[in-house]
C-alpha positions in Angstrom: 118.5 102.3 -61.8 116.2 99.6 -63.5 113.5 100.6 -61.5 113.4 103.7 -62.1 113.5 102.8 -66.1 110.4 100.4 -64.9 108.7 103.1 -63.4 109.2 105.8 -66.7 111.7 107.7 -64.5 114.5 107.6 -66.2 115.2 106.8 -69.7 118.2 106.7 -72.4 120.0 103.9 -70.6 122.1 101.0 -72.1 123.9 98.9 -70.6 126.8 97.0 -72.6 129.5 94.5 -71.9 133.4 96.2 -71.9 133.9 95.4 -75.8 130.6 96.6 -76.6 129.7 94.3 -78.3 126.2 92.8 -76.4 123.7 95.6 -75.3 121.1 95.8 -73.4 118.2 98.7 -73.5 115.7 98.6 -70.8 112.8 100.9 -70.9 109.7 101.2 -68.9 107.8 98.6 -71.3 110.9 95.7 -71.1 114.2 95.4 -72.9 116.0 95.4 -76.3 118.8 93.1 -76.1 121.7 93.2 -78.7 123.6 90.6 -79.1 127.0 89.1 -81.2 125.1 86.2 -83.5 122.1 85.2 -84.3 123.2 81.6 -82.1 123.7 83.8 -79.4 120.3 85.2 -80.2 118.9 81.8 -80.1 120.4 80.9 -76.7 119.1 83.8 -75.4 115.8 83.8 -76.8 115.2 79.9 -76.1 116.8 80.4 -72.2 114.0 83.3 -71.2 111.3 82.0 -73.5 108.8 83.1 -70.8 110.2 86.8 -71.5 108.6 87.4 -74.9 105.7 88.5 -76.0 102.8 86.4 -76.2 102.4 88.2 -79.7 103.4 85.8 -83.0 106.2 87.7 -84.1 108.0 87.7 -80.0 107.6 91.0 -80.2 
């Protein structure tokens, strides 16, 4: 399934924990990813630095 939202195939997907509460929206460009707190953000963002964009913003 992800690689066919990598290769443009397929699109509209999200992905989300049982509560709903965390999602995650690949698409063929990367991913938006949802999450509970903005410390949760920070964990995330600080884990997969090497994911963001080289752009200012991380965007």
């Amino acid at each position: 399934m992800l690689r066919a939202i990598a290769d443009d195939e397929l699109s509209g997907v999200l992905i989300t924990d049982t509560g709903m509460r965390r999602v995650l929206h690949p698409y063929d460009g990367g991913a938006d990813v949802l999450l509970t707190t903005p410390a949760e953000r920070d964990r995330m963002r600080d884990r997969h630095a090497d994911w963001l964009s080289g752009h200012p913003s991380g965007l």
